[in-house]
N, C-alpha and C positions, 0 to 999 in steps of 0.2 A: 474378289468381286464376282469371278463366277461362280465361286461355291455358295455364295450369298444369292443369287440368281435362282439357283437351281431350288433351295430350297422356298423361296417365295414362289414358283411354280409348282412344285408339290405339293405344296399347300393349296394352292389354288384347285390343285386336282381333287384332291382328298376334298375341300367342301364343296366344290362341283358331284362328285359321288353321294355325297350325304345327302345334296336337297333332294337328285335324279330317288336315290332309295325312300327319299321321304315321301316324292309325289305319285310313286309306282309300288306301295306298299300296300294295294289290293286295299283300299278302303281304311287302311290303322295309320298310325301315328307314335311315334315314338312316347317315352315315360315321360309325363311332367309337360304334355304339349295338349291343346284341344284343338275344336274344329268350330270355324267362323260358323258352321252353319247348323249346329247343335237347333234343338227350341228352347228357347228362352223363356216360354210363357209357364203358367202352372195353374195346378187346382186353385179356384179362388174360395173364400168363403161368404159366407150371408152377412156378414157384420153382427156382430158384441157388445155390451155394452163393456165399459170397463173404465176405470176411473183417470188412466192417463196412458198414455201413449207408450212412455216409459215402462211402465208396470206391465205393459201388453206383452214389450221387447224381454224382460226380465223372466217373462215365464215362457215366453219363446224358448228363449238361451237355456231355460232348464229343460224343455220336452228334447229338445234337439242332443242336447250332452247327454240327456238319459235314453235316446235311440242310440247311442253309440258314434254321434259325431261330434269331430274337435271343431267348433266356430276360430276361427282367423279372425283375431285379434284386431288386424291392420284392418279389415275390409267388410268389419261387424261394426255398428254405430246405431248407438239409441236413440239420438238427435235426427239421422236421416231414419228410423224404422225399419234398418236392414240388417240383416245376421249373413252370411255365406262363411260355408265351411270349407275344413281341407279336405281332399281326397281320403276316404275310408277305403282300406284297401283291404281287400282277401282274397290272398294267392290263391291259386289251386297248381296243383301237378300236372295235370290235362289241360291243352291248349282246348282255349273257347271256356275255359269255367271256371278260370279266375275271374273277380268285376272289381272296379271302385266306384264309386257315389260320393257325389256330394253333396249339400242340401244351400238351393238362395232362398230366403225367404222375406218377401217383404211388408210391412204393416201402411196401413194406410188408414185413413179417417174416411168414415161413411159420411158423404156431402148431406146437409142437412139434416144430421142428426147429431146430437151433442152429445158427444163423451161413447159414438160408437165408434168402431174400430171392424177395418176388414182385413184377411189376411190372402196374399198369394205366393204357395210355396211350389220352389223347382226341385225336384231332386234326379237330377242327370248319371247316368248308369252307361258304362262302358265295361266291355269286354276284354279279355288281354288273348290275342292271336295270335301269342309267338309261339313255335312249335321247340324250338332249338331248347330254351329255357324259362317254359312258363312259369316256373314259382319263382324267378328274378323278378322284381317290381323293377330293378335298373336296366332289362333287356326289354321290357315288357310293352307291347305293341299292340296300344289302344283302339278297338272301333268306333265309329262313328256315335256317337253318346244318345240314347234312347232316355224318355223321361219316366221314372217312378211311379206311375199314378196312384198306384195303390199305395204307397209310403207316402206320398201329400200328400193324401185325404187325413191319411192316419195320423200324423203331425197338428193338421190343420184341425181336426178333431180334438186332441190332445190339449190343445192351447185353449180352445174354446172352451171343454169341460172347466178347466180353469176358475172360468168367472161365468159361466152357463149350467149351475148344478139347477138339480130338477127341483131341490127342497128349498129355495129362495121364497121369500116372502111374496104375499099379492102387494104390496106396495113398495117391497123392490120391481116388483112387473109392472106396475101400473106406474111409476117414477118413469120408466126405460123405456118405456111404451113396446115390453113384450108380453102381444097377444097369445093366445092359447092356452091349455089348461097346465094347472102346474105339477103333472106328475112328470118325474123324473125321467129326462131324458137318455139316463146310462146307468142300466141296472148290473145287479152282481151277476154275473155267471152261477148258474147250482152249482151247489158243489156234490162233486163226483158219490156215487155211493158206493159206500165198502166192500170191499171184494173177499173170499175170503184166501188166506194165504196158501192152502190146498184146496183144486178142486173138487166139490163135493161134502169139504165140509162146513162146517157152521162158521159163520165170521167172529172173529175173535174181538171179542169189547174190553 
């Protein structure tokens, strides 16, 4: 009985030490844990037309897998407008420059407009502060989660091009009731001109 004692007090000790290191870890956070007090909010967008709600969610699920994130199965729903991913993770060897991200993103309907759709995406950015073994993702000791802005726009842009190309019809605009002129909103980048392989001499064709 009191070897049975002894050990239910050690224990006690050992997760009394764990929360004290959790609460006194200069601002981070152990692997796999967040912070109540993250922002939640995100870039919004102007609203789209687009023919269902569904189909919005569908090419969501596609910009997001083709930025390089895994959408969570359990906690992505077509029927609620919501996708959220798992943590994307890239170690680094140097404490402070490893990050993980992950992207919520939710769809919503433009109130009195039929068949438009808006979107507002989070993408939360944390650091890993562990000095001991930063390229461990299992030691790895999260900061306080900053938001993306520049990755939601680029998402939320992404989705839009979607069913927003510049070469639609004037009676697909005038259907949707979108005003302004119809040249294309997303052009090609030039492309680069040839260099040649030595400097100084002629470019080879």
């Amino acid at each position: 009985m009191e070897i049975l004692l002894r050990f239910v007090a050690l224990g006690a000790l050992i997760l009394l030490g764990t929360v004290s290191t959790a609460c006194t870890s200069g601002g981070t956070i152990a692997a796999g844990s967040m912070l109540a007090r993250e922002d939640a909010s995100g870039a919004s967008s102007d609203g789209f037309p687009a023919p269902s709600q569904e189909m919005v969610w569908n090419a969501a699920m596609a910009v997001v897998r083709g930025a390089g994130y895994v959408p969570d199965p359990n906690l992505s729903r077509a029927d609620a407008g919501r996708i959220e991913t798992r943590w994307r993770l890239k170690m680094h060897p140097f404490s402070g420059m490893g990050t993980r991200e992950r992207v919520t993103m939710k769809i919503a309907k433009v109130p009195k407009k039929s068949n438009y759709f808006r979107l507002e995406t989070n993408v939360m950015a944390q650091a890993n502060d562990n000095i001991k073994d930063p390229g461990n993702p299992i030691s790895a000791e999260w900061t306080e989660g900053k938001r993306n802005a520049p990755a939601e726009l680029m998402l939320n842009q992404r989705v839009e091009l979607m069913f927003l190309q510049g070469d639609v019809s004037d009676k697909f605009r005038r259907q949707h009731d979108m005003s302004g002129t119809s040249e294309r909103r997303y052009r090609e980048p030039a492309k680069p001109e040839p260099q040649p392989l030595i400097p100084g001499f002629p470019v080879l064709k």
